[in-house]
C-alpha positions, 0 to 999 in steps of 0.5 A: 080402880082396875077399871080406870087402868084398863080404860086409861091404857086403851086409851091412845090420849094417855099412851106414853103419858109419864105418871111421874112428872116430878121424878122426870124433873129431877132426872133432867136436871141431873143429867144438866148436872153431870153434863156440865161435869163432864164439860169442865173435865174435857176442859181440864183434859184439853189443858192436861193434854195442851201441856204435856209431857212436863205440864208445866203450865202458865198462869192463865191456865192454871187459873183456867183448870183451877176454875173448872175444877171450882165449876164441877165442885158447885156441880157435885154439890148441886147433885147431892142437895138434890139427890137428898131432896129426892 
């Protein structure tokens, strides 16, 4: 077994070859997970800033920070389901 190591490291075909594809799979998706979090708190940052200093804000916008806000909870909770899978 030492020896296929050895052979498969001097290899240059299997050099930064990933031995985990699957755990790749999870981490990429996660990170389009967090990404898509961090979108939609920018957006709730724009509007946050867009009203302030009393941040009073209209219907529109509130429904858009509202929505944002459904937006990263359905992100959140795809993170967990798939961290427990994992």
């Amino acid at each position: 077994m030492a020896e296929r190591f050895r052979r498969r490291a001097a290899d240059p075909l299997h050099w930064g070859s990933n031995p985990y594809p699957s755990f790749m799979v999870i981490l990429m998706a996660l990170a389009q997970e967090v990404d898509e979090v961090i979108n939609q708190m920018i957006k709730i940052d724009q509007q946050l800033r867009a009203t302030s200093p009393l941040h009073r804000m209209s219907e529109e916008q509130k429904r858009m920070v509202l929505d944002a806000i459904s937006k990263s909870e359905e992100s959140l909770k795809e993170m967990r389901e798939e961290a427990c899978r994992a």
